[in-house]
C-alpha positions in Angstrom: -7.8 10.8 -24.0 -5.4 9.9 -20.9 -5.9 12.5 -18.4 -4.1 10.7 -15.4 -1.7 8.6 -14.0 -3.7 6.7 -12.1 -2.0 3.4 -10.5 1.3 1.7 -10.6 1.0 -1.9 -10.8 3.7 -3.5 -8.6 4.1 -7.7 -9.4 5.6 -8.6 -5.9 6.1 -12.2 -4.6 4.7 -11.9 -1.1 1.8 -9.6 -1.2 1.5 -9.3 2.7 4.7 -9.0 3.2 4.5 -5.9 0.7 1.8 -4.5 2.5 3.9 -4.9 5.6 6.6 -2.7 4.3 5.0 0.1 2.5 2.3 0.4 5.6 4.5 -0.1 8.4 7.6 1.2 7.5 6.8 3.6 4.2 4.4 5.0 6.0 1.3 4.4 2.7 -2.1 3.2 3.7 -4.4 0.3 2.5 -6.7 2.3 -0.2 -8.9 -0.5 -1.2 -8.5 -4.7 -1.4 -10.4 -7.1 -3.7 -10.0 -10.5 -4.3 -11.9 -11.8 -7.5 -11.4 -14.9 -9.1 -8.6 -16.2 -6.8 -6.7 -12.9 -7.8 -6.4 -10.4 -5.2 -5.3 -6.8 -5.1 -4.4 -4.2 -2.9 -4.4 -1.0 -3.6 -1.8 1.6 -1.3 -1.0 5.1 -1.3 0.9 7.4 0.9 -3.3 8.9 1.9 -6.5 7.5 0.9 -6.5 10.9 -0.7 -3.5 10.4 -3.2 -4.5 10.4 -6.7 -2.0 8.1 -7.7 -1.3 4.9 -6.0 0.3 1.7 -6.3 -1.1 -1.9 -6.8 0.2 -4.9 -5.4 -0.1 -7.6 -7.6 0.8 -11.8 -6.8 3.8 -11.9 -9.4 2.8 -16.0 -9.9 -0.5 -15.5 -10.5 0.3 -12.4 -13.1 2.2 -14.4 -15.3 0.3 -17.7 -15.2 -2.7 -15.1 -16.6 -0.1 -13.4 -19.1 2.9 -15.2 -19.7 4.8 -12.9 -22.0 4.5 -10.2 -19.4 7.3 -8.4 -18.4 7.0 -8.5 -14.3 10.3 -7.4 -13.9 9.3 -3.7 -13.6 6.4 -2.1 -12.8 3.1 -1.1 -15.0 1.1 1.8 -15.2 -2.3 2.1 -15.2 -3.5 5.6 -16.9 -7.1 6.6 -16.4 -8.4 7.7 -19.6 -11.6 8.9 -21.4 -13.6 7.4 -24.4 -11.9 3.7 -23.7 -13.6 2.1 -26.7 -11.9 4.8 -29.3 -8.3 4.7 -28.1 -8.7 1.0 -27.8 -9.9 0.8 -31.5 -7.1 3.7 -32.5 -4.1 1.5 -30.6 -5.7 -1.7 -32.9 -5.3 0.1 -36.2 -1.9 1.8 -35.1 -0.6 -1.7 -34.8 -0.3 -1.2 -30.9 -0.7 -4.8 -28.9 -3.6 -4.8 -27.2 -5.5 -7.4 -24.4 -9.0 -7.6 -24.7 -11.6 -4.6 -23.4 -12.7 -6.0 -20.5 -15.0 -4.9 -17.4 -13.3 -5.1 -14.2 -14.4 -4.0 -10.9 -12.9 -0.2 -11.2 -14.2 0.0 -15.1 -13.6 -1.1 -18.2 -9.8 -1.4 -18.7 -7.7 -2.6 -21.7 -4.0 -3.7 -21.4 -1.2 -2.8 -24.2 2.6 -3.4 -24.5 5.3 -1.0 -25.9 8.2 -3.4 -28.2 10.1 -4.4 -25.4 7.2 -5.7 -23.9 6.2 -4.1 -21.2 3.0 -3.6 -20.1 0.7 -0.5 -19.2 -3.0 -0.2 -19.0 -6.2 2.1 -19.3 -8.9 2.2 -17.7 -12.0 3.8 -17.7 -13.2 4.2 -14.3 -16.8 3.9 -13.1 -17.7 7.1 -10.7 
């Protein structure tokens, strides 16, 4: 079950440059930054108490990983419960669905909606 909107996945060029802006002249903080595989992410929220923030992601790298991607707008990332159900229940609903995967924050599945764009749950560790 989704319970949350939990991150916004931004595909930027330049990801200091992002961070710049939203820090400097937003006003949002630097939440949390991983780099993992040669792909690095920042996490940014207007207080490191914010239960919804946004994720800078390198646009490049994003689409060299998942080419039909549509980078043009952001994603949402939902935080959800029972991960391995829903992502079973999106398979048989016909839904398209990237692998169940373990990431650093949890287990997280992507899916698209027809036009292609892309949202994702996650099931995060406490």
């Amino acid at each position: 079950m989704i319970h949350q909107i939990g991150q916004v996945m931004l595909y930027v060029n330049d990801q200091d440059v992002a961070v710049k802006f939203w820090t400097e002249k937003v006003g949002f903080v630097v939440v949390a930054e991983q780099e993992e595989a040669g792909m690095r992410w920042i996490e940014i929220a207007p207080t490191k108490e914010a239960q919804t923030s946004f994720v800078l992601h390198n646009k490049e790298i994003i689409a060299k990983m998942q080419p039909e991607l549509n980078l043009g707008t952001p994603s949402i990332m939902f935080y959800a419960d029972k991960i391995e159900e829903m992502y079973q229940d999106f398979q048989a609903k016909g839904i398209k669905v990237g692998d169940l995967v373990m990431m650093p924050m949890g287990r997280v599945f992507n899916f698209a909606d027809p036009e292609n764009n892309y949202f994702a749950l996650v099931e995060k560790q406490v």
